[in-house]
C-alpha positions as CSV (number, residue, x, y, z in Angstrom):
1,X,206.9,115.1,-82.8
2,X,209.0,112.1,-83.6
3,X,206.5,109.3,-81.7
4,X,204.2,110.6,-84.9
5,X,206.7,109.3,-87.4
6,X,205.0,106.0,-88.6
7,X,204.0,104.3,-91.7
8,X,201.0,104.1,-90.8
9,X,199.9,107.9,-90.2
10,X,198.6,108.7,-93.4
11,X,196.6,105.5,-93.4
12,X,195.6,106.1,-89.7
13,X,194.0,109.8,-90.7
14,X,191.8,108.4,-93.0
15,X,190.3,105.9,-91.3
16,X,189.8,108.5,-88.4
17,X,188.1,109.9,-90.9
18,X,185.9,107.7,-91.7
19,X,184.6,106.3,-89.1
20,X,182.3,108.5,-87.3
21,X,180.1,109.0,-90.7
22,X,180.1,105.2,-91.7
23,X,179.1,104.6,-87.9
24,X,176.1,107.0,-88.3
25,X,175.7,105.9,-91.4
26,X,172.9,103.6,-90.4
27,X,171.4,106.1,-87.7
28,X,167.8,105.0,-87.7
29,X,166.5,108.6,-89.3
30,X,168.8,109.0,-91.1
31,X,169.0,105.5,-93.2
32,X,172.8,106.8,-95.0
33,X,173.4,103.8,-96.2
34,X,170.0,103.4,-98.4
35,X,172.4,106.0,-100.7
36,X,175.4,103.7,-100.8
37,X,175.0,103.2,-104.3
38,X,174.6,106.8,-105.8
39,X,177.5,107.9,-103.8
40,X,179.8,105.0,-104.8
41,X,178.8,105.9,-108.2
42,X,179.5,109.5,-107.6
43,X,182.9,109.3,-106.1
44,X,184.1,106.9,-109.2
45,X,183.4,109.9,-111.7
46,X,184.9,112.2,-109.3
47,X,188.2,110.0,-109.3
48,X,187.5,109.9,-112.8
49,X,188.3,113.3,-113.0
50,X,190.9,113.6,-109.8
51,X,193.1,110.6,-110.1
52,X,194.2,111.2,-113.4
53,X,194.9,114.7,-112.1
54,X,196.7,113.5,-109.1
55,X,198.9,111.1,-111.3
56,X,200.2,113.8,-113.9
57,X,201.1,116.5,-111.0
58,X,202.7,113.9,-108.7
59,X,204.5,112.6,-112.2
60,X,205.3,116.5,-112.8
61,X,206.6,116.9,-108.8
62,X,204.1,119.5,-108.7
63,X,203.2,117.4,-105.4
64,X,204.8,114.6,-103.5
65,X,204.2,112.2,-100.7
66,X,206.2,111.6,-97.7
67,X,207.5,108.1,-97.6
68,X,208.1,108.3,-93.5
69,X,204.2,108.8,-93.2
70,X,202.7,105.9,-96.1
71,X,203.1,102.4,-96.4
72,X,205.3,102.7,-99.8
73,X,202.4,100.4,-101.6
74,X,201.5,102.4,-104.7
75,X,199.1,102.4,-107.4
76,X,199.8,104.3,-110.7
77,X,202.5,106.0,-108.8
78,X,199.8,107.0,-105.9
79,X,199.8,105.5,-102.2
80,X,197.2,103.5,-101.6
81,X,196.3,105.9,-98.9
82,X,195.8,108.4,-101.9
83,X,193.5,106.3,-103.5
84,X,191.7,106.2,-99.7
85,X,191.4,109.6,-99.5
86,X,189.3,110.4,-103.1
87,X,187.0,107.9,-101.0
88,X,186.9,108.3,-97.7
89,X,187.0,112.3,-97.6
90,X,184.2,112.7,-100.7
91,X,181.9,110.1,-98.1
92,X,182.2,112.4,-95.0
93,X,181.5,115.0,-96.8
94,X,178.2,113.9,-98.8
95,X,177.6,112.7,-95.2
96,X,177.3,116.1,-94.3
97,X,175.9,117.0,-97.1
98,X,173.1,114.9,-95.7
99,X,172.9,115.6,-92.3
100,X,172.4,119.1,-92.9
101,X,169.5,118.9,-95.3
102,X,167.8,116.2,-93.0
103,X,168.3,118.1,-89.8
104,X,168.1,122.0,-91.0
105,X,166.6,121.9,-94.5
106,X,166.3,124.8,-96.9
107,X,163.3,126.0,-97.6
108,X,163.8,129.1,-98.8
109,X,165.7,130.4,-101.8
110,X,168.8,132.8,-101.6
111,X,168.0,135.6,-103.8
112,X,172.3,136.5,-103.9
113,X,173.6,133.2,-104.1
114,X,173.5,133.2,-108.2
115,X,175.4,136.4,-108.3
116,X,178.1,134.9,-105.7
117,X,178.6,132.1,-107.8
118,X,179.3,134.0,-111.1
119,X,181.8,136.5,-109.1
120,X,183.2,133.3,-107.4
121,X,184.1,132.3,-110.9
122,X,184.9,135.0,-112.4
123,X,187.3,135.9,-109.6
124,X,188.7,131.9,-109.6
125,X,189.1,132.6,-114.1
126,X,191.1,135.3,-113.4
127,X,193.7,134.6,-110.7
128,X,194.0,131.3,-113.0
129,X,194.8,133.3,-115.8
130,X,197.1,136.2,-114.0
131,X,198.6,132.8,-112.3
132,X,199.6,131.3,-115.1
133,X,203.0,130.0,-114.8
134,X,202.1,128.4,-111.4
135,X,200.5,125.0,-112.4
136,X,198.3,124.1,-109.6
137,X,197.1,127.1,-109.3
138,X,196.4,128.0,-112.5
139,X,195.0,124.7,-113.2
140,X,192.8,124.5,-109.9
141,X,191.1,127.8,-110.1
142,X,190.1,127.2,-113.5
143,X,188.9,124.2,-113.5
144,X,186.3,125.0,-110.6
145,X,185.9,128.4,-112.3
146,X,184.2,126.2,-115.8
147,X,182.6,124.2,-112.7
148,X,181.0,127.0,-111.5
149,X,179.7,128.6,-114.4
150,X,178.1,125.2,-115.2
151,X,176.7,124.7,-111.2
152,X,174.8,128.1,-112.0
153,X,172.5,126.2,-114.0
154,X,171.3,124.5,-110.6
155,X,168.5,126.1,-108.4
156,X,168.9,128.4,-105.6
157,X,168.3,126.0,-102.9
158,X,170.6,123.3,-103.9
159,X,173.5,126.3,-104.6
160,X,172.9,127.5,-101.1
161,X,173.1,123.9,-99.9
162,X,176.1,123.0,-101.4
163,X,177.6,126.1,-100.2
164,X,176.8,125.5,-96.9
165,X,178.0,121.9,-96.8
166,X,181.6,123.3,-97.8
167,X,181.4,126.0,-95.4
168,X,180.6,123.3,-92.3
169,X,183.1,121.1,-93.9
170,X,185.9,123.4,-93.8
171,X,186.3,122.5,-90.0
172,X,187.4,118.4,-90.8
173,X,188.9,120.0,-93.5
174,X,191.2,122.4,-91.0
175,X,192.1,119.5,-88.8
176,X,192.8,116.9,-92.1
177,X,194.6,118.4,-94.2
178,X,196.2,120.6,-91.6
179,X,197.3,117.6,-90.6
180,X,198.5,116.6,-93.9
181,X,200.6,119.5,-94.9
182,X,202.6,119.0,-91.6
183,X,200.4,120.8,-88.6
184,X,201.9,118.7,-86.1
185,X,204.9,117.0,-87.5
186,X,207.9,118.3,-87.9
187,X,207.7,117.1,-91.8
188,X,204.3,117.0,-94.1
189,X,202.9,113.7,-95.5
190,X,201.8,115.9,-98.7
191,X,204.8,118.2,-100.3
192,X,203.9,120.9,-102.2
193,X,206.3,122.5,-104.9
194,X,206.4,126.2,-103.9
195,X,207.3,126.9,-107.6
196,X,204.3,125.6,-108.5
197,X,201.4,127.5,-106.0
198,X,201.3,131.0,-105.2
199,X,203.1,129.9,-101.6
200,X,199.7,131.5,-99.8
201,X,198.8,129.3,-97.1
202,X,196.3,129.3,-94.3
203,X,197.9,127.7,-91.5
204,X,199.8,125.2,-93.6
205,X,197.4,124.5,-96.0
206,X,198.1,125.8,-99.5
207,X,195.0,128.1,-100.1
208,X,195.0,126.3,-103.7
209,X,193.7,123.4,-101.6
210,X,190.5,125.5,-100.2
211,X,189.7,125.8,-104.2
212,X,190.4,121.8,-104.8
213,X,188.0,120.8,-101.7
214,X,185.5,123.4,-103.2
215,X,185.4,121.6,-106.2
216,X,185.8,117.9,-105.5
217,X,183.1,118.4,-102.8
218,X,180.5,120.2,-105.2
219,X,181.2,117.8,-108.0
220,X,179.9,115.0,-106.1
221,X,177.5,116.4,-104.4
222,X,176.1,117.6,-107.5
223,X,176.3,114.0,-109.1
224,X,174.7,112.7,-106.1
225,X,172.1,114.7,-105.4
226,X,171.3,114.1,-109.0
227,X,171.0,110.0,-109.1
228,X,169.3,110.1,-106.3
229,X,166.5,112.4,-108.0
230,X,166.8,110.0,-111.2
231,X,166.2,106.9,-108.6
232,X,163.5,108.5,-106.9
233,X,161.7,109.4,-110.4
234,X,162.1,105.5,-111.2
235,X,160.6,103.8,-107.8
């Protein structure tokens, strides 16, 4: 739709995302924002581990970025709306994350969720190894593979929790990246080289990508959840 080529779109998406969770943020029972710090804190060693990632493959054009949909202002060769998006998506999510556990806690443990976490990465170890030659691919699945194994160290409970947060979260996720990988414009703002992923898409999202959320999600979740147990220990 050519009244959707702007500048401004991929700046425009995350702020739409953002909003409704930093809105609610200061819902009464809630109180979000008393965790401000532990999730800033969070999503800086997630980027930690992400932009560094996102600046090699975009070096590599393993991915690119659509100058029709971004301002052109860029940051270690990243748009700034890039940068946005390793903050803005991470906070909706944990937002979630919160919402969830406030409103439908867990209070009982998951006798199977141990043994889906293993097979997850044993399954994620493997397609990263018979995927070798395809970079993202390779490199995504393993990565959350190792991340895995070391999540299993984590109780039932906070597993299933973190499982379930990704699960609700694929919906935003749908609709945003969806969006991102050109659901509605005749062009994507993110470009994807096919050489590079295994070209098996749900909608148009790479399914690679499913993996990445997985992992950025759990990583700061997992961070998070963990601060906020270390702050709670010092008060």
């Amino acid at each position: 739709m050519d009244w959707l080529v702007t500048k401004i779109y991929y700046l425009g998406l995350m702020l739409l995302c953002i909003s409704y969770p930093i809105l609610r943020s200061f819902e009464k029972r809630l109180k979000f924002y008393k965790n401000w710090k532990q999730l800033g804190i969070s999503i800086l060693i997630m980027m930690l581990v992400f932009i560094p990632w996102d600046i090699v493959f975009t070096q590599l054009s393993i991915w690119s970025f659509n100058d029709k949909y971004i301002l052109g202002t860029k940051l270690l060769y990243l748009p700034i709306e890039e940068w946005l998006f390793f903050i803005f998506v991470p906070y909706a999510c944990v937002f979630i994350h919160e919402v969830l556990l406030y409103f439908f806690p867990i209070n009982h443990q998951v006798s199977f969720i141990k043994k889906l976490n293993i097979l997850l990465a044993l399954i994620l170890l493997t397609l990263g190894i018979v995927f070798f030659d395809k970079m993202y691919t390779s490199v995504c699945f393993t990565l959350c593979s190792g991340f895995l194994i070391l999540f299993q160290r984590n109780s039932d409970i906070f597993l299933t929790s973190v499982y379930r947060t990704y699960l609700v979260s694929l919906i935003p996720f749908l609709i945003v990246n969806g969006i991102l990988t050109g659901s509605i414009t005749k062009e994507p703002i993110v470009i994807y080289n096919d050489f590079h992923i295994t070209t098996l898409r749900i909608l148009t999202i790479p399914i690679e990508d499913f993996i990445y959320c997985f992992l950025m999600l759990g990583l700061t979740i997992w961070i998070f959840e963990s601060l906020k147990i270390k702050n709670k220990a010092h008060s």
